[in-house]
N, C-alpha and C positions, 0 to 999 in steps of 0.2 A: 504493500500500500504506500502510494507516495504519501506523503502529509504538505502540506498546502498552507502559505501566509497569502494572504489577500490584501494587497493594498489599495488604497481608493477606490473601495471597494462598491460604491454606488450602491444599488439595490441589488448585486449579486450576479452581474451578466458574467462574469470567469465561472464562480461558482457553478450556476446551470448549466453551464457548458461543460464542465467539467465531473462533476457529481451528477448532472441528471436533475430533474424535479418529480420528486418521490421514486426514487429510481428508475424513471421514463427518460428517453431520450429526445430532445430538442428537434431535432434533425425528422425525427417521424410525429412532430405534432404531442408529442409526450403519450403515445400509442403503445408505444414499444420500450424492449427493458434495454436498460444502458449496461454495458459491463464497466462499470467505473472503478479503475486501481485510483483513485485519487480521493483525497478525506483535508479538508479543510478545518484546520485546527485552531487556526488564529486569523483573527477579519479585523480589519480598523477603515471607518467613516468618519470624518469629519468635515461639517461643510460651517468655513470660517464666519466671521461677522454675522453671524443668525443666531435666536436662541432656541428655536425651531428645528431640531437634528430630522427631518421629514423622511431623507434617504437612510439613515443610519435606523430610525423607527420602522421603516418599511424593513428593510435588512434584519432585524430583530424579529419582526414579528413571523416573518417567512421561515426564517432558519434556525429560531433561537438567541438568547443571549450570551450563552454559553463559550467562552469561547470569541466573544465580539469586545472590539474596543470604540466606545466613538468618544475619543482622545486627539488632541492634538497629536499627529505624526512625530513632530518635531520632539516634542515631550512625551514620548518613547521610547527607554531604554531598550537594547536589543536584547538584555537579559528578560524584558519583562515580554520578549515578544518567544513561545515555545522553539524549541527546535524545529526545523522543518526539511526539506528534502527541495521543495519548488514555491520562488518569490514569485505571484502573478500580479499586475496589476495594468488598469490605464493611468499612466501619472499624468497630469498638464504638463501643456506648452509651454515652457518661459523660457528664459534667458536664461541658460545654461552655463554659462563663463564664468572665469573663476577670477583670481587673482592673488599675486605670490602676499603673503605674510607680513607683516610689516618688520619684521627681522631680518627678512629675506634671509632668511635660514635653509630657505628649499619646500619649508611649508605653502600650501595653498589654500585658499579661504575661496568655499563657492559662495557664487551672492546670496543674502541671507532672504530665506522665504521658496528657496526657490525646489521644488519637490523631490524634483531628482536625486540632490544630495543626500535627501534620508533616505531613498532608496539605499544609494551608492554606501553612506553610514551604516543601514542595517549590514549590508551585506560586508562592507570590512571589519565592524567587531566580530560578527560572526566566524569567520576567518578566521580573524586575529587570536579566535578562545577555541581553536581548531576544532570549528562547526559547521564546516566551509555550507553555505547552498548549492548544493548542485545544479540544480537547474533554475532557469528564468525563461518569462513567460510574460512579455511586456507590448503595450499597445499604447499608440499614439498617433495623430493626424498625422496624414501625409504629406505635408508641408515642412512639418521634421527634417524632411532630407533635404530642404533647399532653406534656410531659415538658418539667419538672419537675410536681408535683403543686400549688405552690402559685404557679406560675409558666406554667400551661398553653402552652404553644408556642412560649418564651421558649428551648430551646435550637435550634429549628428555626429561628426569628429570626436567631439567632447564625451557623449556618451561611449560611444563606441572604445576610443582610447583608454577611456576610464574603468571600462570594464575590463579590455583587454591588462591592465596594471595592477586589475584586484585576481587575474588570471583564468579569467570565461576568454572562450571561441562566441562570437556570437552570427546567426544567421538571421537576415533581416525581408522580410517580402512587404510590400505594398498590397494589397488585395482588396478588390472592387467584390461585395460579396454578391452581387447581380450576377457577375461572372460565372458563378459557382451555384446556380441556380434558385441564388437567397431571394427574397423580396423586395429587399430595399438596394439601390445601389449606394451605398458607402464606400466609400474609400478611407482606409484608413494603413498603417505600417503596421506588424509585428514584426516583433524581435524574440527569438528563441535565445539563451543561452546555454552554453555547459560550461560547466568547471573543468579547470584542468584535473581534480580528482576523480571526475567521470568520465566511464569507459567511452561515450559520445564524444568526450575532447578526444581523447587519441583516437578514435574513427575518423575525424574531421581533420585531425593533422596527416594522416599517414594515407588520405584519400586527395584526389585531382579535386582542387575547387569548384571548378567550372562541372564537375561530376554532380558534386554536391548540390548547388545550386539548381539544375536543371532536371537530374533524376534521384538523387540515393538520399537526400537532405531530409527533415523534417516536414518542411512548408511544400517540397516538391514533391514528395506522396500524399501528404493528407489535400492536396491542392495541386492537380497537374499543373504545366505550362507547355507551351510547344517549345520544340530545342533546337530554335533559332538565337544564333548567337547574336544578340543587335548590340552596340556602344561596348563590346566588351572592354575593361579596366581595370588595369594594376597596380596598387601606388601604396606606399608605407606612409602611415600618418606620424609626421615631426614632431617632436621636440615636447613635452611637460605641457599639463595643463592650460597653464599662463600660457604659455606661446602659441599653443593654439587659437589662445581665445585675443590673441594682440591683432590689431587691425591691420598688422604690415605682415601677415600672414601671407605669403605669395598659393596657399594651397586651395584658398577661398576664396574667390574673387565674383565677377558675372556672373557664373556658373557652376555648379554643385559637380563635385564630379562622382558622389554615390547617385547609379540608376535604381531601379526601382525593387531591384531585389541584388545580394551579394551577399559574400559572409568573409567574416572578421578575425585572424589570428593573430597573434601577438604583434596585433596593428597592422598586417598586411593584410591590404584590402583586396578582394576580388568578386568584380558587380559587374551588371550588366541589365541591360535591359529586357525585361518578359511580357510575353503576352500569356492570358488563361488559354486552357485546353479545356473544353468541357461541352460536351453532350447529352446529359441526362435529364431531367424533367426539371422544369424552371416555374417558379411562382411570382405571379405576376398579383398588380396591385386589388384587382378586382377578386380574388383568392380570399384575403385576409377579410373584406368584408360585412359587415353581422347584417342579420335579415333585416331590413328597415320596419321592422315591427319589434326589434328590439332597438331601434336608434333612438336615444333621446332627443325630443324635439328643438333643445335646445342648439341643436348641431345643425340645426338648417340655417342657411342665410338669408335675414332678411334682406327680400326683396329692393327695398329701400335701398339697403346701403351697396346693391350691385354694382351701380357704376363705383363706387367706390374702390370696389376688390376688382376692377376692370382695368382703371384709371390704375392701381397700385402692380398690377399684372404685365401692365403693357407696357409697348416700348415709349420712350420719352426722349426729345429733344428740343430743352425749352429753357429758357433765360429762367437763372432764380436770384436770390438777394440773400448774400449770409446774414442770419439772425444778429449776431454778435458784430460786425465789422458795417456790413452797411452795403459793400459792393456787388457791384454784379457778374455773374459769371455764366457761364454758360451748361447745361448738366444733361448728358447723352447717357442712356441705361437703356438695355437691348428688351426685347419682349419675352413673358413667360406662358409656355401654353397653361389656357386657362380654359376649362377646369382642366385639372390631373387625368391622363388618360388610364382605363382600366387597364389595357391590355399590355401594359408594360411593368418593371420594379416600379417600385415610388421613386421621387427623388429621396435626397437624404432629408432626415427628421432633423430638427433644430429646435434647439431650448426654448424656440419662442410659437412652438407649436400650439401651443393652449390659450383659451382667450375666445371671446366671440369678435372682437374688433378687427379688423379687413386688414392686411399682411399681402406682402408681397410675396411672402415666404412661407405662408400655412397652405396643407393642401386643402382643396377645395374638390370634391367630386360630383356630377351629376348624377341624381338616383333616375328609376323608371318614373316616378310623374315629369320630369323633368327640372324639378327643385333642382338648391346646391343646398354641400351640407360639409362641414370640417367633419373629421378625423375622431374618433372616441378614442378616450383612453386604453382601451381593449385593442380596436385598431392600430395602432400607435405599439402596443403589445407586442404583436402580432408580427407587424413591419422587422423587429429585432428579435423574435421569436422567442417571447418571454411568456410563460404559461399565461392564460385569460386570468386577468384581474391580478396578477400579481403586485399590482403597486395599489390593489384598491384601501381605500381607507384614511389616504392622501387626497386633498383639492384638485378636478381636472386639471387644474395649471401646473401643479407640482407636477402630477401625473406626465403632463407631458414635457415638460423640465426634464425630470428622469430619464425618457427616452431619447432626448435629447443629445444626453451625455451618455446613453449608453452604447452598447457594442452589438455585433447582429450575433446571437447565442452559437449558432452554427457553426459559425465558422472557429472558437474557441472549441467543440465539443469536436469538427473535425480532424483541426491541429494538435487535441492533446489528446484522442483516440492512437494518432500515426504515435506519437510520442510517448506512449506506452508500449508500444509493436516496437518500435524503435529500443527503448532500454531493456526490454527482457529477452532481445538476442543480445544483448551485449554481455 
Protein backbone atom coordinates (compact mmCIF):
# COMPACT_ATOMS: atom_id res chain seq x y z
CA UNK A 1 0.00 0.00 0.00
CA UNK A 2 1.58 3.31 -0.91
CA UNK A 3 0.58 5.85 1.93
CA UNK A 4 -0.34 9.24 0.47
CA UNK A 5 0.28 13.27 1.95
CA UNK A 6 -2.08 15.50 0.00
CA UNK A 7 -1.31 18.91 -0.33
CA UNK A 8 -3.73 21.69 -1.21
CA UNK A 9 -5.68 19.48 -1.11
CA UNK A 10 -9.12 21.37 -2.36
CA UNK A 11 -12.01 19.02 -1.85
CA UNK A 12 -10.06 15.89 -2.75
CA UNK A 13 -9.71 15.74 -6.65
CA UNK A 14 -5.86 13.49 -6.09
CA UNK A 15 -7.80 11.69 -3.45
CA UNK A 16 -10.65 10.34 -5.94
CA UNK A 17 -8.50 9.71 -8.39
CA UNK A 18 -6.48 7.87 -6.53
CA UNK A 19 -8.54 5.97 -3.65
CA UNK A 20 -11.64 5.75 -5.72
CA UNK A 21 -15.15 7.00 -4.17
CA UNK A 22 -16.30 4.30 -1.92
CA UNK A 23 -14.03 2.02 -3.68
CA UNK A 24 -15.63 2.83 -7.23
CA UNK A 25 -13.71 4.18 -9.90
CA UNK A 26 -13.92 7.68 -11.47
CA UNK A 27 -13.08 6.72 -14.87
CA UNK A 28 -16.58 4.37 -15.01
CA UNK A 29 -18.81 6.84 -13.44
CA UNK A 30 -18.01 5.33 -9.95
CA UNK A 31 -19.93 1.80 -11.54
CA UNK A 32 -17.03 -0.04 -11.04
CA UNK A 33 -14.57 -1.34 -8.38
CA UNK A 34 -11.03 0.52 -8.32
CA UNK A 35 -8.00 -1.76 -7.35
CA UNK A 36 -6.46 1.19 -5.28
CA UNK A 37 -2.75 0.32 -3.76
CA UNK A 38 -2.83 3.95 -2.46
CA UNK A 39 -4.34 5.19 1.26
CA UNK A 40 -4.03 8.74 2.04
CA UNK A 41 -2.88 9.26 5.47
CA UNK A 42 -2.40 12.94 5.81
CA UNK A 43 -4.59 15.98 3.89
CA UNK A 44 -3.86 19.73 4.79
CA UNK A 45 -6.40 22.76 3.22
CA UNK A 46 -6.02 25.88 3.85
CA UNK A 47 -7.61 28.78 2.07
CA UNK A 48 -5.98 32.17 3.49
CA UNK A 49 -7.68 35.57 4.50
CA UNK A 50 -11.21 33.66 5.03
CA UNK A 51 -12.64 32.59 8.31
CA UNK A 52 -14.96 30.22 6.36
CA UNK A 53 -12.59 26.91 5.77
CA UNK A 54 -15.63 25.87 2.82
CA UNK A 55 -13.05 23.52 0.98
CA UNK A 56 -11.39 22.09 3.97
CA UNK A 57 -15.24 21.50 5.58
CA UNK A 58 -16.23 19.83 2.25
CA UNK A 59 -12.95 17.64 2.44
CA UNK A 60 -13.93 16.76 6.04
CA UNK A 61 -17.02 15.87 5.62
CA UNK A 62 -16.47 13.51 2.41
CA UNK A 63 -13.47 11.62 3.85
CA UNK A 64 -13.36 12.25 7.55
CA UNK A 65 -11.35 14.29 9.90
CA UNK A 66 -9.03 11.90 10.62
CA UNK A 67 -6.01 12.39 9.52
CA UNK A 68 -6.80 16.11 7.81
CA UNK A 69 -5.06 19.22 8.76
CA UNK A 70 -6.76 22.68 7.66
CA UNK A 71 -3.46 24.60 9.14
CA UNK A 72 -1.45 26.93 7.65
CA UNK A 73 1.13 24.95 5.32
CA UNK A 74 3.77 27.18 6.29
CA UNK A 75 3.16 26.27 10.05
CA UNK A 76 3.72 22.63 9.55
CA UNK A 77 6.35 20.94 10.93
CA UNK A 78 7.28 17.89 8.69
CA UNK A 79 7.57 15.84 11.92
CA UNK A 80 3.89 16.65 12.46
CA UNK A 81 3.20 15.62 8.95
CA UNK A 82 3.09 11.16 9.03
CA UNK A 83 5.59 9.35 7.02
CA UNK A 84 4.56 8.71 3.75
CA UNK A 85 5.74 6.90 0.48
CA UNK A 86 3.94 9.62 -2.21
CA UNK A 87 3.77 13.92 -1.87
CA UNK A 88 0.53 14.80 -4.33
CA UNK A 89 -0.62 17.89 -4.71
CA UNK A 90 -1.88 21.16 -7.16
CA UNK A 91 0.26 23.89 -5.56
CA UNK A 92 -0.36 27.73 -7.02
CA UNK A 93 1.22 29.80 -9.59
CA UNK A 94 3.70 32.24 -8.14
CA UNK A 95 6.98 33.40 -8.24
CA UNK A 96 9.19 30.96 -7.67
CA UNK A 97 12.77 32.70 -7.27
CA UNK A 98 14.62 32.73 -4.80
CA UNK A 99 17.50 34.73 -3.44
CA UNK A 100 21.16 34.03 -1.96
CA UNK A 101 21.11 34.92 2.01
CA UNK A 102 22.16 37.94 3.20
CA UNK A 103 25.40 36.38 4.51
CA UNK A 104 25.96 35.09 1.20
CA UNK A 105 27.13 32.11 2.97
CA UNK A 106 25.80 29.86 0.00
CA UNK A 107 22.31 29.82 1.68
CA UNK A 108 19.19 30.63 -0.29
CA UNK A 109 15.81 32.38 0.93
CA UNK A 110 12.67 31.49 -1.40
CA UNK A 111 10.28 34.51 -1.53
CA UNK A 112 8.21 34.31 1.46
CA UNK A 113 4.47 33.09 0.96
CA UNK A 114 5.36 31.41 -1.98
CA UNK A 115 3.83 27.54 -1.85
CA UNK A 116 6.29 25.62 -3.59
CA UNK A 117 8.81 26.13 -0.81
CA UNK A 118 6.84 24.14 1.65
CA UNK A 119 6.49 21.71 -0.63
CA UNK A 120 10.30 21.65 -1.49
CA UNK A 121 10.70 22.19 2.93
CA UNK A 122 8.54 19.14 3.58
CA UNK A 123 10.34 17.08 1.31
CA UNK A 124 14.05 18.03 2.40
CA UNK A 125 13.49 17.57 6.31
CA UNK A 126 12.19 14.44 5.21
CA UNK A 127 15.32 13.43 3.62
CA UNK A 128 17.33 15.04 5.81
CA UNK A 129 15.66 12.60 9.09
CA UNK A 130 16.34 9.62 6.21
CA UNK A 131 12.55 9.55 5.31
CA UNK A 132 13.21 10.29 1.83
CA UNK A 133 9.44 10.59 -0.21
CA UNK A 134 9.76 8.43 -2.90
CA UNK A 135 7.48 9.43 -5.17
CA UNK A 136 5.67 12.82 -6.38
CA UNK A 137 2.70 13.46 -7.97
CA UNK A 138 2.34 17.36 -8.61
CA UNK A 139 -0.02 19.42 -10.80
CA UNK A 140 -0.05 22.82 -12.08
CA UNK A 141 -1.39 25.33 -15.08
CA UNK A 142 0.38 25.10 -18.09
CA UNK A 143 1.65 28.29 -18.30
CA UNK A 144 4.35 26.90 -15.73
CA UNK A 145 6.56 26.08 -18.44
CA UNK A 146 6.70 29.57 -20.06
CA UNK A 147 6.31 31.88 -16.97
CA UNK A 148 7.62 34.52 -16.20
CA UNK A 149 7.07 36.63 -19.37
CA UNK A 150 10.42 38.20 -19.53
CA UNK A 151 12.05 35.05 -18.06
CA UNK A 152 10.37 32.20 -20.21
CA UNK A 153 10.65 28.99 -18.35
CA UNK A 154 12.99 30.39 -15.69
CA UNK A 155 10.39 29.24 -12.98
CA UNK A 156 9.89 25.63 -14.33
CA UNK A 157 13.80 25.65 -14.12
CA UNK A 158 13.58 26.41 -10.52
CA UNK A 159 11.28 23.64 -9.71
CA UNK A 160 12.79 21.31 -11.76
CA UNK A 161 16.48 22.14 -10.57
CA UNK A 162 15.38 22.03 -7.07
CA UNK A 163 14.00 18.99 -7.10
CA UNK A 164 16.74 17.46 -9.01
CA UNK A 165 19.27 18.87 -5.65
CA UNK A 166 16.99 17.20 -3.18
CA UNK A 167 17.61 14.16 -5.67
CA UNK A 168 14.08 13.16 -7.62
CA UNK A 169 14.38 12.36 -11.64
CA UNK A 170 11.30 14.08 -12.59
CA UNK A 171 8.92 13.52 -15.80
CA UNK A 172 6.64 16.20 -16.78
CA UNK A 173 3.47 16.01 -19.50
CA UNK A 174 1.03 18.84 -20.31
CA UNK A 175 -2.22 17.03 -20.91
CA UNK A 176 -5.52 18.50 -22.43
CA UNK A 177 -7.92 15.96 -20.67
CA UNK A 178 -10.52 16.25 -23.81
CA UNK A 179 -7.73 14.59 -25.45
CA UNK A 180 -8.06 11.44 -23.52
CA UNK A 181 -11.77 11.23 -23.95
CA UNK A 182 -12.58 13.41 -20.46
CA UNK A 183 -15.30 16.01 -20.78
CA UNK A 184 -13.89 19.18 -20.11
CA UNK A 185 -10.84 20.31 -22.07
CA UNK A 186 -8.37 21.55 -19.53
CA UNK A 187 -5.08 21.99 -19.82
CA UNK A 188 -3.04 21.65 -17.25
CA UNK A 189 1.04 20.15 -16.43
CA UNK A 190 1.94 17.08 -14.37
CA UNK A 191 4.86 16.29 -12.95
CA UNK A 192 5.76 12.77 -11.62
CA UNK A 193 8.79 12.35 -9.51
CA UNK A 194 11.10 9.59 -8.17
CA UNK A 195 13.63 9.54 -5.63
CA UNK A 196 16.87 8.48 -6.24
CA UNK A 197 16.04 5.63 -3.52
CA UNK A 198 13.45 4.31 -5.84
CA UNK A 199 13.81 1.48 -8.11
CA UNK A 200 11.83 4.16 -10.84
CA UNK A 201 15.08 6.44 -10.50
CA UNK A 202 17.48 3.85 -11.76
CA UNK A 203 14.91 2.78 -14.40
CA UNK A 204 14.91 6.35 -15.61
CA UNK A 205 18.78 6.69 -15.53
CA UNK A 206 19.83 3.42 -17.11
CA UNK A 207 16.92 3.92 -19.92
CA UNK A 208 17.08 6.33 -23.47
CA UNK A 209 15.02 9.44 -22.60
CA UNK A 210 13.43 10.14 -25.46
CA UNK A 211 12.30 6.19 -24.68
CA UNK A 212 10.90 7.31 -21.71
CA UNK A 213 9.11 10.11 -22.74
CA UNK A 214 7.25 8.62 -25.69
CA UNK A 215 6.68 4.95 -24.67
CA UNK A 216 8.14 3.08 -21.34
CA UNK A 217 7.44 6.46 -19.00
CA UNK A 218 4.67 6.90 -16.48
CA UNK A 219 2.50 9.78 -18.25
CA UNK A 220 3.21 7.77 -21.67
CA UNK A 221 1.39 4.49 -20.69
CA UNK A 222 -1.30 5.79 -18.57
CA UNK A 223 -1.67 8.42 -21.53
CA UNK A 224 -0.51 7.49 -25.07
CA UNK A 225 1.04 10.04 -27.50
CA UNK A 226 2.13 9.55 -31.01
CA UNK A 227 6.03 9.14 -31.51
CA UNK A 228 6.62 11.99 -33.50
CA UNK A 229 9.73 13.59 -32.57
CA UNK A 230 8.73 17.59 -32.93
CA UNK A 231 11.35 20.48 -31.09
CA UNK A 232 13.35 17.65 -29.74
CA UNK A 233 15.94 19.23 -26.72
CA UNK A 234 18.96 18.84 -24.68
CA UNK A 235 20.28 21.23 -22.30
CA UNK A 236 21.60 21.09 -18.56
CA UNK A 237 20.09 23.62 -16.28
CA UNK A 238 23.03 26.26 -14.71
CA UNK A 239 24.23 27.38 -11.87
CA UNK A 240 22.35 27.40 -7.85
CA UNK A 241 19.07 28.72 -7.39
CA UNK A 242 19.84 32.41 -7.24
CA UNK A 243 21.24 32.24 -10.68
CA UNK A 244 18.66 30.91 -12.15
CA UNK A 245 16.32 33.06 -10.83
CA UNK A 246 18.88 36.44 -11.93
CA UNK A 247 17.55 38.36 -14.83
CA UNK A 248 20.90 38.07 -16.83
CA UNK A 249 20.16 34.55 -17.15
CA UNK A 250 21.05 33.97 -20.91
CA UNK A 251 18.99 30.25 -20.49
CA UNK A 252 15.58 32.36 -20.34
CA UNK A 253 14.85 34.74 -22.58
CA UNK A 254 11.61 35.20 -25.54
CA UNK A 255 11.33 31.74 -25.34
CA UNK A 256 10.84 28.72 -22.80
CA UNK A 257 12.99 26.15 -24.02
CA UNK A 258 10.93 23.18 -21.87
CA UNK A 259 8.00 21.78 -24.71
CA UNK A 260 5.20 20.21 -23.60
CA UNK A 261 6.25 17.09 -22.17
CA UNK A 262 10.27 15.85 -21.20
CA UNK A 263 11.90 14.43 -18.19
CA UNK A 264 14.47 15.60 -15.74
CA UNK A 265 17.96 14.01 -14.27
CA UNK A 266 20.39 15.42 -12.33
CA UNK A 267 19.39 18.61 -14.22
CA UNK A 268 19.63 17.29 -17.64
CA UNK A 269 16.92 18.10 -19.49
CA UNK A 270 15.22 16.04 -22.37
CA UNK A 271 11.66 17.49 -23.82
CA UNK A 272 10.05 17.64 -26.77
CA UNK A 273 7.00 18.26 -28.02
CA UNK A 274 3.68 15.75 -28.07
CA UNK A 275 0.63 15.21 -29.50
CA UNK A 276 -2.30 12.66 -27.77
CA UNK A 277 -2.94 9.26 -29.37
CA UNK A 278 -6.38 8.21 -28.56
CA UNK A 279 -9.23 6.58 -29.99
CA UNK A 280 -11.69 5.29 -27.60
CA UNK A 281 -15.17 6.77 -26.40
CA UNK A 282 -15.15 10.59 -25.67
CA UNK A 283 -17.68 12.48 -23.57
CA UNK A 284 -18.96 15.31 -24.69
CA UNK A 285 -20.68 18.31 -22.84
CA UNK A 286 -24.21 17.32 -23.46
CA UNK A 287 -23.21 13.75 -21.51
CA UNK A 288 -22.89 15.34 -18.10
CA UNK A 289 -26.21 16.83 -18.29
CA UNK A 290 -29.20 16.36 -15.43
CA UNK A 291 -32.92 15.82 -16.98
CA UNK A 292 -34.33 19.49 -16.91
CA UNK A 293 -36.93 18.27 -14.45
CA UNK A 294 -34.34 18.11 -12.13
CA UNK A 295 -32.71 21.74 -13.05
CA UNK A 296 -33.36 24.27 -10.63
CA UNK A 297 -35.14 27.18 -12.19
CA UNK A 298 -32.89 29.39 -10.94
CA UNK A 299 -30.22 28.32 -13.68
CA UNK A 300 -32.27 29.66 -16.50
CA UNK A 301 -31.42 33.02 -17.90
CA UNK A 302 -33.57 35.76 -17.66
CA UNK A 303 -34.77 36.73 -20.71
CA UNK A 304 -34.15 40.31 -19.86
CA UNK A 305 -30.68 40.20 -19.20
CA UNK A 306 -29.93 38.20 -22.86
CA UNK A 307 -28.40 40.94 -24.77
CA UNK A 308 -26.42 41.36 -21.86
CA UNK A 309 -24.73 37.79 -21.96
CA UNK A 310 -24.67 38.44 -25.90
CA UNK A 311 -23.00 41.94 -25.64
CA UNK A 312 -20.42 40.10 -22.84
CA UNK A 313 -20.15 36.97 -25.57
CA UNK A 314 -19.34 38.72 -28.54
CA UNK A 315 -16.69 40.08 -30.24
CA UNK A 316 -15.96 43.81 -29.44
CA UNK A 317 -14.08 46.73 -31.18
CA UNK A 318 -14.93 49.89 -29.41
CA UNK A 319 -13.25 53.00 -27.98
CA UNK A 320 -13.56 52.85 -23.96
CA UNK A 321 -12.26 55.42 -21.03
CA UNK A 322 -10.03 54.07 -18.11
CA UNK A 323 -12.03 54.41 -14.99
CA UNK A 324 -9.09 55.67 -12.83
CA UNK A 325 -6.91 57.81 -15.58
CA UNK A 326 -9.52 59.55 -17.67
CA UNK A 327 -8.01 58.43 -21.28
CA UNK A 328 -9.03 56.88 -24.13
CA UNK A 329 -8.10 53.82 -25.61
CA UNK A 330 -9.08 51.61 -27.90
CA UNK A 331 -10.38 47.75 -26.68
CA UNK A 332 -10.60 44.77 -29.50
CA UNK A 333 -11.66 41.18 -27.68
CA UNK A 334 -12.56 38.27 -30.29
CA UNK A 335 -16.17 36.54 -30.04
CA UNK A 336 -17.40 33.58 -27.98
CA UNK A 337 -19.61 30.82 -29.34
CA UNK A 338 -22.76 31.42 -27.48
CA UNK A 339 -24.42 29.34 -26.16
CA UNK A 340 -21.84 26.33 -25.35
CA UNK A 341 -22.26 23.74 -27.86
CA UNK A 342 -23.52 20.09 -26.75
CA UNK A 343 -21.72 18.00 -28.89
CA UNK A 344 -18.27 18.91 -27.85
CA UNK A 345 -16.00 18.81 -24.05
CA UNK A 346 -16.84 22.03 -22.26
CA UNK A 347 -14.54 24.79 -22.22
CA UNK A 348 -12.46 24.95 -19.10
CA UNK A 349 -14.49 25.72 -15.79
CA UNK A 350 -13.35 28.95 -13.87
CA UNK A 351 -13.61 30.06 -10.32
CA UNK A 352 -16.12 32.56 -11.53
CA UNK A 353 -18.58 29.98 -12.70
CA UNK A 354 -21.21 30.57 -10.05
CA UNK A 355 -23.59 33.52 -9.89
CA UNK A 356 -26.72 34.36 -11.95
CA UNK A 357 -25.13 37.68 -13.24
CA UNK A 358 -24.10 37.53 -17.20
CA UNK A 359 -20.13 36.56 -17.75
CA UNK A 360 -18.35 36.34 -20.58
CA UNK A 361 -16.85 33.24 -19.08
CA UNK A 362 -19.80 31.10 -17.49
CA UNK A 363 -21.31 28.57 -19.78
CA UNK A 364 -24.51 29.09 -20.92
CA UNK A 365 -26.42 26.03 -22.79
CA UNK A 366 -29.71 25.83 -24.80
CA UNK A 367 -32.32 23.31 -23.22
CA UNK A 368 -35.35 21.72 -25.64
CA UNK A 369 -37.85 24.66 -25.02
CA UNK A 370 -35.29 26.77 -26.23
CA UNK A 371 -34.48 28.77 -22.83
CA UNK A 372 -30.70 29.21 -21.74
CA UNK A 373 -29.73 28.03 -18.45
CA UNK A 374 -25.93 28.01 -16.52
CA UNK A 375 -24.39 25.16 -15.33
CA UNK A 376 -25.47 23.40 -11.79
CA UNK A 377 -23.30 22.54 -9.32
CA UNK A 378 -23.64 18.80 -10.05
CA UNK A 379 -22.89 19.68 -13.61
CA UNK A 380 -19.95 21.45 -12.91
CA UNK A 381 -19.38 17.89 -10.93
CA UNK A 382 -19.58 16.13 -13.52
CA UNK A 383 -17.20 18.29 -16.13
CA UNK A 384 -14.07 17.06 -13.56
CA UNK A 385 -15.62 13.95 -12.71
CA UNK A 386 -16.22 14.30 -9.14
CA UNK A 387 -19.03 11.87 -7.71
CA UNK A 388 -22.97 13.94 -7.82
CA UNK A 389 -23.03 16.22 -5.13
CA UNK A 390 -19.80 15.93 -3.71
CA UNK A 391 -19.24 19.50 -2.65
CA UNK A 392 -23.10 19.67 -1.66
CA UNK A 393 -23.73 21.45 1.46
CA UNK A 394 -21.45 24.56 0.22
CA UNK A 395 -23.26 27.83 -1.58
CA UNK A 396 -23.68 27.22 -5.44
CA UNK A 397 -20.96 29.93 -5.72
CA UNK A 398 -18.60 28.04 -3.58
CA UNK A 399 -19.73 25.08 -5.22
CA UNK A 400 -18.47 26.37 -8.35
CA UNK A 401 -15.36 28.06 -6.81
CA UNK A 402 -14.23 24.41 -6.03
CA UNK A 403 -14.46 23.22 -9.44
CA UNK A 404 -12.83 25.93 -10.60
CA UNK A 405 -9.78 25.01 -8.88
CA UNK A 406 -10.11 21.78 -9.30
CA UNK A 407 -8.49 18.90 -11.47
CA UNK A 408 -10.40 16.45 -14.11
CA UNK A 409 -10.49 13.07 -11.59
CA UNK A 410 -9.41 10.97 -14.55
CA UNK A 411 -6.84 11.64 -15.45
CA UNK A 412 -5.13 11.45 -11.73
CA UNK A 413 -6.82 7.91 -11.40
CA UNK A 414 -5.22 7.07 -14.85
CA UNK A 415 -1.71 8.21 -14.01
CA UNK A 416 -1.56 6.74 -10.62
CA UNK A 417 -3.31 3.26 -11.80
CA UNK A 418 0.04 3.00 -14.60
CA UNK A 419 2.01 4.01 -11.47
CA UNK A 420 1.40 1.37 -9.49
CA UNK A 421 1.93 -1.37 -12.66
CA UNK A 422 4.97 0.63 -12.86
CA UNK A 423 6.44 0.13 -9.11
CA UNK A 424 5.47 -3.49 -8.42
CA UNK A 425 7.66 -4.66 -11.41
CA UNK A 426 10.38 -2.89 -10.17
Amino acid sequence: MIKVAELFAGVGGFRLGLEGWQGKSATSGYTTDLKSGYRVVWSNQWEPSTKTQAASNVYEQRFGSIGHANKDIAKVTADEIPDHDMLVGGFPCQDYSVARTLNKSGGLNGKKGVLWWEIHRILKEKSDADKPVKYLFLENVDRLLKSPVKQRGRDFAIILASLSDLGYAVEWRVINAADYGFPQRRRRVFLLGYHKSSALYQTAVSSRKDDIILYDGVLARALPVNDDLINLGNFHIKGDLADISEDTNDQFKSASPFENAGIMIDREVTTLKLSSSFSGMRTVLKDVLLDETDVDSNLYVDEAMLSRWLYLKGAKNEMRVNKTLGFEYKYNEGGMVFPDPLDQPSRTIITGEGGASPSRFKHVVTTKDGRHRRLSPVELERLNMFPDNHTAGASPVKRAFFMGNALVVGIIEKVGQQLLTAISKR
